[in-house]
Every structure is written in C-alpha cells, then in structure tokens.
N, C-alpha and C positions, 0 to 999 in steps of 0.2 A: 590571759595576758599576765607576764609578771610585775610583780609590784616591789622589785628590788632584785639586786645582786650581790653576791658577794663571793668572794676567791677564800676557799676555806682553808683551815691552818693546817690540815695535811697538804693540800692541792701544794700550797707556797713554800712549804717546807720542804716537798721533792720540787717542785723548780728552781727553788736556789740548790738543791744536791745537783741537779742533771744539770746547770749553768757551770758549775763548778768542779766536781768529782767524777765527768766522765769522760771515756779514753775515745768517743766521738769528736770530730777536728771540729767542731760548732761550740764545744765546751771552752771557756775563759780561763788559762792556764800558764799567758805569758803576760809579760806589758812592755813596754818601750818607752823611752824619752827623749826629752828635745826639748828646743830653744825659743820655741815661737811664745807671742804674746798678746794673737789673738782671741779673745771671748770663743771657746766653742761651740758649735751650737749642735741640732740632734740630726743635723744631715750629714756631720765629719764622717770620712772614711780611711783617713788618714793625721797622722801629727800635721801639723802647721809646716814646723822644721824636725823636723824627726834625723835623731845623733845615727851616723852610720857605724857598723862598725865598733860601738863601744863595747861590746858584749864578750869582745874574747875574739880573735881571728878577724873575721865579718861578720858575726850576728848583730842583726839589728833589735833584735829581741831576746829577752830570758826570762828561764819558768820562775814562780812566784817562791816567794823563801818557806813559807806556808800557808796554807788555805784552812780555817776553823771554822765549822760547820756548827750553829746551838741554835736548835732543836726546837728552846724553851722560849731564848728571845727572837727566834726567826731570823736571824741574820749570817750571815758568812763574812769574815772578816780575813782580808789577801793583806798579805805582809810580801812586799816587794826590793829588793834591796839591793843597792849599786854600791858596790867596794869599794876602797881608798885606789883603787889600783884605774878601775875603769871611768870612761867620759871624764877625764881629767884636764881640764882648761875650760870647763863649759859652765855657764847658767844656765842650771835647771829649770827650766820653768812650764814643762809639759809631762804630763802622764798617761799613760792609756792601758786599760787593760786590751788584750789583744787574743781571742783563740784562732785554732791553729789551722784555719781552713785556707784555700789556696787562695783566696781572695781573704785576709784577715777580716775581722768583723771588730770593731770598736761597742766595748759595754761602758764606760765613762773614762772622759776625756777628761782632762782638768789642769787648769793654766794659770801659774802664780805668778803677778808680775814682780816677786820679790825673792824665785826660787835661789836656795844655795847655788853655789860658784865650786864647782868641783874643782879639788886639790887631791896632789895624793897622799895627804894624810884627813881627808873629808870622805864619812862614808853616810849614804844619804838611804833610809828605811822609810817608806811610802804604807802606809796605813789607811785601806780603803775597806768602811764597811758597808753593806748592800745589805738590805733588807727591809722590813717594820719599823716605822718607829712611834 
C-alpha cells in the first residue's frame, strides 16, 4: 500500500509542454472573450456571452500573442491580446483559454465584474499564468 503520492517535476513540466506546445487539437492555443458576469465554475463549456465575431471576419477566437514555457519555475505563462481595432463598444469582462478540438474545451475561465470597455484606441493584453506556485 502506498503511503504518499506525488507528480514529479519532470512528469509536470511535460504536462504543462503537451497542454500548451502541441500541434494536437486538445493542446490550449487560442482564448475568446465576452460579456457575461457570472461566477464561473469547473462545469463551464462555454463563455457566459461569448463576443462573436470580434476576431477579424467571424472568428470567435484567436491564437495567443505568446506562450513561455520555464522549466525552472514550472509554469507557462499565455499572453493574449485584443487590439485597438477589435470588440470595440464591449465590456470586457470574460476570458477563456480555448484549444482547438471540434467541441473547444475550456482550461480557465475568468470573469471581472470591472473589465475594460473597449474603444478603438483601448488595447487589452490578458496575462494568465498556469503552473506551481
């Protein structure tokens, strides 16, 4: 019988790689936003009000501005970013990372009821980091 577990610092340092840096549609590569202002909880599958269309044409989604993988402190930190240009008349106030499977899959959801007000000289960079702490 064991007498303890634990997820060791290689094990977790390739599961935040394969969550993040791979070209599998399960990997975590895009996000989306929206309007909604309910509490998320860990059954969400979707945004609240999730913005159509702000992304360019009709995408509801876009890929992350960068993804930084360290090694040392175990974490991957997604820099996500909405331009002066796009969701322009909207309060922010929902996030989601989103990978790219035909059913999206949500890895954190998160709902400010005090998000920016897009203008189009308002450009709005999301800073989410996963990992240890």
């Amino acid at each position: 019988m064991a007498s303890g577990a634990a997820l060791s610092s290689s094990g977790f340092n390739n599961t935040l790689q394969l969550l993040f840096n791979n070209s599998d549609t399960r990997s975590y590569t895009t996000f989306v936003i929206g309007t909604g202002t309910t509490t998320p909880t860990t059954t969400n599958t979707t945004l609240e009000s999730s913005i159509t269309g702000w992304a360019g044409g009709t995408a509801d989604s876009k890929l992350y501005s960068t993804v930084t993988f360290s090694a040392t402190a175990q974490q991957v930190t997604v820099r996500a970013f909405v331009s002066a240009a796009e969701a322009t008349g909207k309060i922010l106030t929902e996030y989601a990372d989103l990978n790219t499977a035909t059913t999206p899959g949500i890895l954190g959801h998160f709902v400010a009821t005090d998000g920016p007000t897009k203008t189009a000289i308002v450009q709005v960079t999301y800073l989410t980091v996963y990992g240890r702490t």
